[in-house]
N, C-alpha and C positions, 0 to 999 in steps of 0.2 A: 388522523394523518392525511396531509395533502397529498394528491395522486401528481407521479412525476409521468411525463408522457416519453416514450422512445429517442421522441425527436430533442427532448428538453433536458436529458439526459446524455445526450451526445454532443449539442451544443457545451453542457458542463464537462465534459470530459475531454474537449478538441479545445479550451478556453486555454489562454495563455496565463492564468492564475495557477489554473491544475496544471498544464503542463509545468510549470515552474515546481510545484506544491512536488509532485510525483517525481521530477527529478532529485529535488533535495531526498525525496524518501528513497531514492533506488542507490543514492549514494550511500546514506545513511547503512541503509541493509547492508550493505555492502563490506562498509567499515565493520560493522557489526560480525559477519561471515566470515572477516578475516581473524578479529579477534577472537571467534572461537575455535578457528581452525590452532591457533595459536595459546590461548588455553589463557585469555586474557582478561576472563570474568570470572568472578566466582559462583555466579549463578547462571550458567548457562542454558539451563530451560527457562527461565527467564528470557533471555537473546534473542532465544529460539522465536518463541512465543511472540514477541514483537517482531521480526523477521516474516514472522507467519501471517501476521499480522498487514506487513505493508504488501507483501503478495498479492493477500485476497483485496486490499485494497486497491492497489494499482491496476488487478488485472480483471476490476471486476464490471462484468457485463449489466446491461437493464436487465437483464431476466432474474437476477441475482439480489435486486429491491425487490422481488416480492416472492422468495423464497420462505 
C-alpha cells in the first residue's frame, strides 16, 4: 500500500472533484434519512448501513487511513 502524507490528503479532500463527490453524497444520505423516517424501504438496516457509511466517509480525517 502506498503511504498518503497529511498534506496529500488534504489537498484530496479541499479538491473540487470531492467537494462535488461528498455533496452528491450528503444529499443522497439525506434522501435516504428521510425515507426511513417515513417507512419507505423495506430494508432499513440496509439504509442505515449506507447512511453510516457516507458519514464515516465524508467526515473522515488522515488519522483515520491508518486506523
Amino acid at each position: 500500500m502506498t503511504a498518503v502524507t497529511e498534506q496529500e490528503f488534504l489537498e484530496w479532500k479541499q479538491h473540487v472533484v470531492t467537494s462535488k463527490l461528498f455533496e452528491v453524497l450528503r444529499k443522497e444520505r439525506a434522501t435516504m434519512a428521510q425515507g426511513v423516517i417515513y417507512g419507505d424501504f423495506e430494508n432499513e438496516e440496509e439504509v442505515k448501513g449506507r447512511c453510516k457509511a457516507i458519514d464515516r466517509l465524508v467526515d473522515m480525517d488522515y488519522e483515520d487511513l491508518y486506523e
